[in-house]
C-alpha positions in Angstrom: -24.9 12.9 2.0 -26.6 13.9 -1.8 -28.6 16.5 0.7 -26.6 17.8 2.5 -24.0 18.8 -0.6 -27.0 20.0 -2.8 -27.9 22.5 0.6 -24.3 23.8 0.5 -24.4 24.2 -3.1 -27.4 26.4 -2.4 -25.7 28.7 -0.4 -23.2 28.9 -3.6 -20.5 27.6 -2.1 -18.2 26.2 -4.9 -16.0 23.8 -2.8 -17.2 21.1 -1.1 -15.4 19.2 1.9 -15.8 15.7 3.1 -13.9 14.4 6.0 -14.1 10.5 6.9 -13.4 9.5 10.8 -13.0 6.6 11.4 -15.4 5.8 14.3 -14.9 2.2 17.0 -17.2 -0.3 15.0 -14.4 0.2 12.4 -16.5 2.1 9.9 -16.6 5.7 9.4 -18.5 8.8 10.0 -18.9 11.7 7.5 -18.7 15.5 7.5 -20.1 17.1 4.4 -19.1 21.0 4.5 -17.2 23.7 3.6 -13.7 25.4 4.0 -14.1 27.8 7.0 -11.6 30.6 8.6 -13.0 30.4 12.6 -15.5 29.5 14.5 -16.9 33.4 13.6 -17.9 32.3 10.2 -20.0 29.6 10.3 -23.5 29.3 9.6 -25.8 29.1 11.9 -26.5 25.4 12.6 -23.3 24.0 11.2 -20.7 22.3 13.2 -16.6 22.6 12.5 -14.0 19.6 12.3 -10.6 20.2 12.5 -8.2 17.9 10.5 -4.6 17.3 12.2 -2.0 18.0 10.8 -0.1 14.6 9.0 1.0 12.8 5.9 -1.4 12.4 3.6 -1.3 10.7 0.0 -3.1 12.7 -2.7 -5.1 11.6 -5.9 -6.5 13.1 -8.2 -9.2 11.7 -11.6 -7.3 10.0 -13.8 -9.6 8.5 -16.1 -9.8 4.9 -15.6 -13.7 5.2 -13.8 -15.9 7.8 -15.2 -17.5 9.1 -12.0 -14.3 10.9 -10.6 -15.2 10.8 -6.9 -15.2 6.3 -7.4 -11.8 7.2 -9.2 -10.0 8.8 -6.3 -11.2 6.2 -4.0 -10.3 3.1 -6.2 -6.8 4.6 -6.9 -6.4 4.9 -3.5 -7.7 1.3 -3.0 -5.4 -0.1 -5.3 -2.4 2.1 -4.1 -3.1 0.3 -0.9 -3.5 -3.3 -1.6 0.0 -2.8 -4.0 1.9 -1.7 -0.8 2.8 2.2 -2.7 1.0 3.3 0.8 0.3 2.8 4.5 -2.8 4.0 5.0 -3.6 5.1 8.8 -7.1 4.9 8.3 -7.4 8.4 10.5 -9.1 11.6 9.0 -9.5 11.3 5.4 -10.8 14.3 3.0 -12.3 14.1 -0.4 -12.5 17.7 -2.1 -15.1 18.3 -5.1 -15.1 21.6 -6.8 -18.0 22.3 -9.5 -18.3 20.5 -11.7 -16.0 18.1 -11.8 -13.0 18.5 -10.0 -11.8 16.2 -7.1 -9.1 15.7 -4.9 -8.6 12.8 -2.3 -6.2 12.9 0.9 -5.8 9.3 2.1 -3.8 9.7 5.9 -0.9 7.3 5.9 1.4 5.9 8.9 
């Protein structure tokens, strides 16, 4: 996944997207990209996933972990196993804007 966000970097793109599907072994299947209008404006070679529309749960860094990407996803961890959500495990998108800036959608039931 480090490669594929250091390409899209490249190309200067600022905001990075990664959507987790869950996939029928039970784990889950990454796509690394970026934000995209249509079909029109992707590069050539790249593919486009579309996100339905849902409830999502949102978290942002809030210091307990230094790395803030294993922040969001511990927060949402614990948020879980203390019953504050009901995670669907459907589509789930992590957002990391340079340098540090994260955001974490968790789906929920």
């Amino acid at each position: 996944m480090e490669f594929t966000r250091e390409r899209i970097l490249e190309r200067g793109v600022a905001e990075i997207v990664t959507v987790y599907t869950p996939n029928t072994e039970g784990d889950s299947i990454a796509v690394v990209g970026y934000r995209c209008d249509g079909p029109e404006h992707l590069a050539e070679g790249d593919v486009m996933v579309r996100v339905q529309a849902g409830y999502f749960a949102r978290f942002v860094p809030d210091g307990p972990v230094d790395d803030p990407i294993e922040d969001v996803w511990k927060q949402a961890e614990v948020a879980a196993q203390e019953g504050k959500i009901d995670r669907a495990f459907a589509e789930e998108i992590e957002i990391t804007r340079a340098p540090s800036g994260v955001e974490l959608f968790i789906s929920l039931t």
